[in-house]
C-alpha positions as CSV (number, residue, x, y, z in Angstrom):
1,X,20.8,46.0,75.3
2,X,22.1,49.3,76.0
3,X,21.6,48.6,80.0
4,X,23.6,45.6,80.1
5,X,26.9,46.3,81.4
6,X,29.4,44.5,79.2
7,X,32.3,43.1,81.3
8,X,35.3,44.8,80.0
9,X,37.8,42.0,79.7
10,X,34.8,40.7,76.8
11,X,35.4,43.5,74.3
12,X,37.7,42.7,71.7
13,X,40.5,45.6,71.2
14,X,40.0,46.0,67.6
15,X,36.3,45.4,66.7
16,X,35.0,46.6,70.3
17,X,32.5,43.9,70.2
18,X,32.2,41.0,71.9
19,X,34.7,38.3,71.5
20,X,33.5,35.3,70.2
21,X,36.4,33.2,69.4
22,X,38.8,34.6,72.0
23,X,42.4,33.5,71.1
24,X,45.8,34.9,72.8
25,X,48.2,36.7,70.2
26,X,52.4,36.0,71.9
27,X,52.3,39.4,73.8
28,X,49.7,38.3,75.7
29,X,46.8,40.1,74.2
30,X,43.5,38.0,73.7
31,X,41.7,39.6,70.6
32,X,38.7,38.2,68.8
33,X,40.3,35.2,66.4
34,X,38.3,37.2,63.4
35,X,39.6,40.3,64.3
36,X,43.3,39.9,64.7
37,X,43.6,37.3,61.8
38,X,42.3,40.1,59.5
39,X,44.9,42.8,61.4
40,X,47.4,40.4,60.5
41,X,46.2,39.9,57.0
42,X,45.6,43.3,55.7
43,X,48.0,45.5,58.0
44,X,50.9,47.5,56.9
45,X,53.4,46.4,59.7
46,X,52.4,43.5,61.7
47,X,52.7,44.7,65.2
48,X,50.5,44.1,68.0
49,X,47.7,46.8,68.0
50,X,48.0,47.3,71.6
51,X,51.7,46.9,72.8
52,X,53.0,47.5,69.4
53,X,55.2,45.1,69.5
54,X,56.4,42.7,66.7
55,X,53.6,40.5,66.0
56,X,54.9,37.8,63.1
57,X,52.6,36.7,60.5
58,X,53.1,33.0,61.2
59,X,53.1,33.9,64.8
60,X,50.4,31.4,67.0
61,X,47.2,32.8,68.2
62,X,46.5,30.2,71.2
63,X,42.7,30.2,72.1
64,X,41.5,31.3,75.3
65,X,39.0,28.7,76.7
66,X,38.3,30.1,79.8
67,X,37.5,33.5,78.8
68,X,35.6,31.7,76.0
69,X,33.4,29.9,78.3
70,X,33.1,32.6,80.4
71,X,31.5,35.0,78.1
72,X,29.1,31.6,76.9
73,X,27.6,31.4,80.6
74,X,27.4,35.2,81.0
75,X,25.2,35.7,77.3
76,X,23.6,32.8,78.5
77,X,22.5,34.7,81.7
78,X,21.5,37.6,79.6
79,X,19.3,36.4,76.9
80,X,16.2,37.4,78.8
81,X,17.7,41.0,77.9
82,X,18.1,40.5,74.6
83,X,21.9,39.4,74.6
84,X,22.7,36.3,71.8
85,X,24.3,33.2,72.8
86,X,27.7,33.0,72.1
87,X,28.1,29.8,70.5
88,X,31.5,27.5,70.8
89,X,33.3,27.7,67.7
90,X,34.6,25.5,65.4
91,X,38.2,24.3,66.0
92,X,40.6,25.6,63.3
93,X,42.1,23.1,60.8
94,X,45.7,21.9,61.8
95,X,47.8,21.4,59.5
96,X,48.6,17.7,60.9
97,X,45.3,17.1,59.9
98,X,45.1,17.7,56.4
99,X,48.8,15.8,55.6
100,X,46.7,12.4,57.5
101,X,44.1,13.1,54.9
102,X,47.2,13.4,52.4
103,X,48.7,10.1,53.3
104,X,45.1,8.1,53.1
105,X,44.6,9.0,49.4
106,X,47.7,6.4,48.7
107,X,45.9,3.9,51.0
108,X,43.4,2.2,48.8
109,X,40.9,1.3,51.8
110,X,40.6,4.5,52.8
111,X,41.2,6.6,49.8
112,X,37.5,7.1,49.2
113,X,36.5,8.2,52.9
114,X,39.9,10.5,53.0
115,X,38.5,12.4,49.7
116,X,34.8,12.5,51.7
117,X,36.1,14.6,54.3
118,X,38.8,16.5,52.0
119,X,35.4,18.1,50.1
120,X,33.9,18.2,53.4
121,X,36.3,20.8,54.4
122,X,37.0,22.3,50.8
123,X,33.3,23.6,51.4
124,X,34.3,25.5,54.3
125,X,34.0,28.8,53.2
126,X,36.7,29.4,55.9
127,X,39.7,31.6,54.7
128,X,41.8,30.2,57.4
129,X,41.2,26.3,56.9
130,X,42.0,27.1,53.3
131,X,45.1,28.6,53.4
132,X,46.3,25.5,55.8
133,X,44.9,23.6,52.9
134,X,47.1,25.3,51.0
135,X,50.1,25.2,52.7
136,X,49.8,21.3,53.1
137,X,49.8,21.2,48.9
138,X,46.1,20.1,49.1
139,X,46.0,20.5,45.4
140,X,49.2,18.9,44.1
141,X,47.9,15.8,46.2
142,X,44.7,15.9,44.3
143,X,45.7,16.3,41.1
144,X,48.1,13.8,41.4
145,X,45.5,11.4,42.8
146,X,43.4,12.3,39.4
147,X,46.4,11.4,37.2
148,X,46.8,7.8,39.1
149,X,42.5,7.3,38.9
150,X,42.9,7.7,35.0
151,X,45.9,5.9,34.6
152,X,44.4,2.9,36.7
153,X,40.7,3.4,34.6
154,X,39.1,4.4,38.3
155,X,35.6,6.4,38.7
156,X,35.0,6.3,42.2
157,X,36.1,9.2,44.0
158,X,36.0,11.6,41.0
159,X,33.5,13.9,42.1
160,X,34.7,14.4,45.4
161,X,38.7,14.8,44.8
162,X,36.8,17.6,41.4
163,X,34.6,19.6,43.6
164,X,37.6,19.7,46.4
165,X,40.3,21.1,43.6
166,X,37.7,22.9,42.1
167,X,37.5,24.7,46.0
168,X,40.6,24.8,47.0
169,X,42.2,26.2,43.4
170,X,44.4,29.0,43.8
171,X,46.6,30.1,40.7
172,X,49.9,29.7,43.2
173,X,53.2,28.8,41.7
174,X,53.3,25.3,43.0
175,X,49.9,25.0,41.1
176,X,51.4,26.2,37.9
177,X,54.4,24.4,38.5
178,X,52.8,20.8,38.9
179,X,50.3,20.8,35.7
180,X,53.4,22.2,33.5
181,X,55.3,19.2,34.8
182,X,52.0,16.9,34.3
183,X,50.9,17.1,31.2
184,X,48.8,13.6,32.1
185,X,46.4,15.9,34.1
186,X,44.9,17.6,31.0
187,X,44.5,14.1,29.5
188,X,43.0,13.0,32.7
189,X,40.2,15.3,32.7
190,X,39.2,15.1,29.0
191,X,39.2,11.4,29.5
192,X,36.9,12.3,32.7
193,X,35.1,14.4,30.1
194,X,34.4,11.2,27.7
195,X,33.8,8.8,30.2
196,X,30.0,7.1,31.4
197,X,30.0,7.8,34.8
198,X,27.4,8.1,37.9
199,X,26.4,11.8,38.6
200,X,27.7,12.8,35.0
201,X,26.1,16.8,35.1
202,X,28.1,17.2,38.5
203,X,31.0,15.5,37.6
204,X,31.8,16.6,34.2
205,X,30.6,20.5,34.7
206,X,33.4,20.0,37.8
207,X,35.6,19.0,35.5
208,X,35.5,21.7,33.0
209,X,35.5,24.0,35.5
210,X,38.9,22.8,36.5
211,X,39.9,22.2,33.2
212,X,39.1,26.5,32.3
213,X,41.6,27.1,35.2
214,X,44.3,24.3,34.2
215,X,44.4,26.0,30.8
216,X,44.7,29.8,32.5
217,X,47.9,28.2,34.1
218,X,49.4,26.1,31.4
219,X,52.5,27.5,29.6
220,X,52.7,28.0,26.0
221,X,54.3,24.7,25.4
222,X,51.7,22.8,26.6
223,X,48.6,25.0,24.9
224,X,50.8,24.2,21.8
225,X,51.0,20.5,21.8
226,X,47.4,19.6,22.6
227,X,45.9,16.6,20.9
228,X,42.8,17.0,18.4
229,X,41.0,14.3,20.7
230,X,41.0,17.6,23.4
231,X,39.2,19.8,20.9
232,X,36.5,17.1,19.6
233,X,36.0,16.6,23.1
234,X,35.4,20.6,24.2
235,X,32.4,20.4,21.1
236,X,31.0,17.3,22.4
237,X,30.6,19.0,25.6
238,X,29.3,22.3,23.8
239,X,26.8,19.7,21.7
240,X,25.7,17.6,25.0
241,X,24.8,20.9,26.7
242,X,25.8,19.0,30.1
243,X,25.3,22.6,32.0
244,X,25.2,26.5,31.5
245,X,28.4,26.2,32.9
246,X,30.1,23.5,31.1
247,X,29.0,25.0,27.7
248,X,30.5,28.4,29.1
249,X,33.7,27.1,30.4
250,X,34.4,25.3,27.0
251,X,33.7,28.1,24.8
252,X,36.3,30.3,26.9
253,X,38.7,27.1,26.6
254,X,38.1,27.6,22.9
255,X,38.7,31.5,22.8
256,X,41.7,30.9,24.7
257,X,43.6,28.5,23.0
258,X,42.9,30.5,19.5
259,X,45.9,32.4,20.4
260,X,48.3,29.5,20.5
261,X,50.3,27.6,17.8
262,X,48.2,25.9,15.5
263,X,45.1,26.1,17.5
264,X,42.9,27.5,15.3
265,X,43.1,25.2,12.7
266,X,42.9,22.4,15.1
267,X,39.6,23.8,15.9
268,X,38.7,23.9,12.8
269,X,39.4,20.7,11.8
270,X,37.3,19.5,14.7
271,X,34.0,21.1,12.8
272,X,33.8,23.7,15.5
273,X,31.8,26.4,13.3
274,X,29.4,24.2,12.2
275,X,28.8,22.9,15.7
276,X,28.6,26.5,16.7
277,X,26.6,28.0,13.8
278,X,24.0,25.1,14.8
279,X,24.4,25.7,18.7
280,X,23.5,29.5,18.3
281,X,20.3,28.5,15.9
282,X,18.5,26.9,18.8
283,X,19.1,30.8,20.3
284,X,20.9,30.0,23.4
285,X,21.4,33.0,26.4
286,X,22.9,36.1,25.6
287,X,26.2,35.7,27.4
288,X,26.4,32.0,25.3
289,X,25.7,34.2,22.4
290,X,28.3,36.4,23.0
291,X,31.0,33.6,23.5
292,X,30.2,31.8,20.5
293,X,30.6,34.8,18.3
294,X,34.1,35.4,19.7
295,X,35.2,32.3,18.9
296,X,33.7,32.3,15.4
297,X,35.0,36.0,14.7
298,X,38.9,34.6,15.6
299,X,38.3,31.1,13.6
300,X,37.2,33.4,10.7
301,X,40.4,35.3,10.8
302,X,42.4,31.9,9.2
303,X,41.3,30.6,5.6
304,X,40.3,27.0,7.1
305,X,37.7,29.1,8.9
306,X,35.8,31.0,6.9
307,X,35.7,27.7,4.1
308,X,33.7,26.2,6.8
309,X,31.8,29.1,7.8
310,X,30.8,29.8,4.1
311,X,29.8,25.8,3.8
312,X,27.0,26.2,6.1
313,X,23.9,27.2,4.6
314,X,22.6,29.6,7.1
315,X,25.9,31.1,8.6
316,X,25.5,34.7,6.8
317,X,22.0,34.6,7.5
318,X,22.7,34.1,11.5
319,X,25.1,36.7,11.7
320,X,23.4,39.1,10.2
321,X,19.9,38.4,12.0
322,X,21.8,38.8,15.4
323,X,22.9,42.3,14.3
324,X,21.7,44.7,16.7
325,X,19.7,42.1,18.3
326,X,21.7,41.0,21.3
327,X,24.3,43.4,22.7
328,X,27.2,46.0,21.5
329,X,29.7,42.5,22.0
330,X,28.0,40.3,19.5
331,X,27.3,43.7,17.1
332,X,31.4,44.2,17.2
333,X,31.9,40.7,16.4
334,X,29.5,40.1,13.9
335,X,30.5,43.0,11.9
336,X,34.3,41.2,12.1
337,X,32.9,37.9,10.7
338,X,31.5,40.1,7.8
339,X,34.1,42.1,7.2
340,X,36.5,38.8,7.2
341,X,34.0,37.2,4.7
342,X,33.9,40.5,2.1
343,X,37.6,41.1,2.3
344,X,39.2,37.5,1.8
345,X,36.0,34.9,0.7
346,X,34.3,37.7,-1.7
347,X,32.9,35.7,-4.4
348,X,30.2,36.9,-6.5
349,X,27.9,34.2,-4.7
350,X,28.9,35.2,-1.1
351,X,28.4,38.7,-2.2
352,X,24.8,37.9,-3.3
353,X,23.6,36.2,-0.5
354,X,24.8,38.8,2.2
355,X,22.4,41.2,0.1
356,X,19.6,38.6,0.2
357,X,19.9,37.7,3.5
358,X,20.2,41.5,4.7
359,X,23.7,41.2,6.1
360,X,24.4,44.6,3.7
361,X,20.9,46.0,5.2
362,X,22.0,45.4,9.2
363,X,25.6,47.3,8.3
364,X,23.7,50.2,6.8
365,X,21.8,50.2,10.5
366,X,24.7,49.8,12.0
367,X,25.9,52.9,10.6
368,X,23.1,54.8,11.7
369,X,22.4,53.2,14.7
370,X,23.8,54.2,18.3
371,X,27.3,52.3,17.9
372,X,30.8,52.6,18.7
373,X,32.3,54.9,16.2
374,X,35.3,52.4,15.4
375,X,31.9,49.7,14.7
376,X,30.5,52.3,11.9
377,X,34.1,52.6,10.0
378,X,34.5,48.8,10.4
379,X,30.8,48.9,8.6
380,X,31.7,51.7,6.1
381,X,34.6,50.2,4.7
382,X,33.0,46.5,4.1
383,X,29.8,48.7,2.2
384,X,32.6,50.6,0.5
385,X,34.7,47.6,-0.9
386,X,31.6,45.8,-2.6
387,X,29.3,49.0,-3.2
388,X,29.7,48.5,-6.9
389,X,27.8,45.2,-6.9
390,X,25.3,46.6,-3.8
391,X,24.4,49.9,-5.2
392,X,22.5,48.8,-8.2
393,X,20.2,46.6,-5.7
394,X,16.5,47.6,-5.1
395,X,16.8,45.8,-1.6
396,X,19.2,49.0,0.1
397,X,18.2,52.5,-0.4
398,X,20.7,54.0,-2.6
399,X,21.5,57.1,-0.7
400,X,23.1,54.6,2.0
401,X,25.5,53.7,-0.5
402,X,26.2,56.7,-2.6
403,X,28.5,57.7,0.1
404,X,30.7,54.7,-0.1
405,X,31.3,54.1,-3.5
406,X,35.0,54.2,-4.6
């Protein structure tokens, strides 16, 4: 490779290498399409990187076809000395293209095939077609096209127009702008969420996935005024176990929302911590795990919550058991869900069955264990508020608790 002499006029001026996608920039410099789109992308001022002239941003980068075909025939006449084909790339996606595709998804013939090719080039992982996707307000058009499907009751196409939002998603102001005006697209995919359809793992794991980022968008008034139908239907998808992903994105739906309005309680109401006490039972992955006990630790915080909690026969017994058992994550929110418990739900019976369940045993070890120093205080002061009632037990040793009592 080192004896073949490269024709000049083939080397790109930025990457050196060998152009394979030769396009013209306006000052008449042909650069490597890669190459200068990322000069253009990442540099400070956008001037040509030979003439140093203004080079715009929007600025057209014509492509070269006869130096393009020329450097195909001469790698071609080189491969016998080890020189790669150069093969003919891919045109780039114009924007006329992607506003047909638009326009077909109002046409009810060719809605279907329009959505097809939309996915088609949502898989692209080319940056360039998806900013054009982008700019064409790829996404308003399909969400828009998702609001009219479940207004009209319609199935078909709902995989493809998911996958292709799911793709093309970018948190952009027009994106925030349209599902703050919509607020039928959250209804949409919950009813996608509830519905029988063909390819139901795909489609509804899709539309979680889009639902996680509608939420990260949505303003407060909108995470305020959601339905209780929208939470029964995030623990039907956490009790279905329709994917890994699914049950994850729900969960972080769940943590999310805690923080708005009357959330929790909504929650609540839905008979989340059962559900969840019962979904971490069947000992799910450690990153589930850590999820679920997030969501139980904030839905503790409110009265509502730890009724429920207390209501289900083994709920101080998991906690406790997963005490030092997973990661540092679940330890720091475990010892919340106790410390909730002792300070504000402390009856005599609670208090008894965290010692016969060895809740008070896993904070002494947590104590002496290798944890966060905030984690041990958190520990201390829950031993400290009930170690009148713990200290005369046989089941802790007593010079753990000597040093707590009041």
């Amino acid at each position: 490779m080192d004896e073949i002499e490269i024709p000049q006029y083939f080397i790109c001026p930025i990457s050196l290498q060998i152009m394979k996608d030769p396009v013209t920039a306006v000052t008449g410099i042909t650069y490597d399409r890669e190459s200068i789109e990322q000069w253009l992308k990442t540099a400070k001022d956008t001037t040509c990187p030979v003439t140093k002239q203004l080079l715009p941003l929007d600025s057209d980068l014509t492509p070269n076809h006869t130096l393009r075909r020329l450097i195909q025939k001469w790698s071609t006449e080189n491969t016998s000395n080890g020189m790669d084909r150069i093969p003919t790339p891919k045109s780039p996606l114009s924007k006329s293209r992607v506003l047909k595709l638009i326009r077909e998804f109002e046409v009810p013939g060719l809605h279907i095939n329009a959505l097809k090719k939309m996915e088609v080039l949502a898989e692209d992982n080319n940056e360039r077609n998806r900013k054009c996707m982008e700019e064409a307000g790829v996404a308003k058009a399909v969400i828009l096209l998702l609001i009219r499907f479940y207004k009209e009751g319609r199935i078909i196409g709902l995989e493809e127009a998911l996958r292709s939002l799911y793709l093309i998603w970018t948190p952009s102001s027009e994106i925030k702008a349209i599902v703050n005006e919509n607020y039928d697209f959250i209804d949409c995919l919950t009813w996608i969420l509830g519905r029988e359809i063909e390819n139901p793992v795909v489609v509804k794991t899709h539309a979680m996935l889009v639902l996680k980022r509608v939420i990260e968008v949505a303003n407060t008034r909108m995470l305020e005024k959601l339905k209780p139908e929208f939470f029964k239907e995030m623990l039907r998808v956490l009790k279905l176990k329709i994917s890994q992903q699914a049950t994850k994105s729900a969960l972080q739906i769940l943590i999310e929302l805690c923080l708005w309005g009357r959330n929790k309680s909504k929650i609540v109401e839905a008979n989340a911590i059962f559900e969840l006490i019962e979904f971490e039972l069947e000992k799910p992955e450690k990153n589930i795990t850590e999820l679920i006990f997030n969501l139980l630790a904030q839905l503790c915080s409110c009265a509502d919550g730890r009724a429920q909690f207390q209501r289900h026969a083994g709920s101080i017994a998991m906690v406790a058991k997963r005490i030092l058992r997973v990661s540092p994550a679940t330890d720091d929110k475990a010892v919340h869900i106790l410390s909730f418990i002792s300070k504000y739900s402390a009856t005599k019976e609670v208090l008894l069955e965290m010692l016969r369940v060895g809740a008070v045993t896993k904070l002494c070890m947590v104590i002496q264990a290798d944890c966060a120093t905030y984690l041990k205080e958190k520990a201390s002061g829950v031993l400290r508020l009930h170690s009148n009632l713990w200290n005369d037990s046989p089941c802790i040793a007593v010079y753990l608790l000597t040093r707590y009592q009041r």
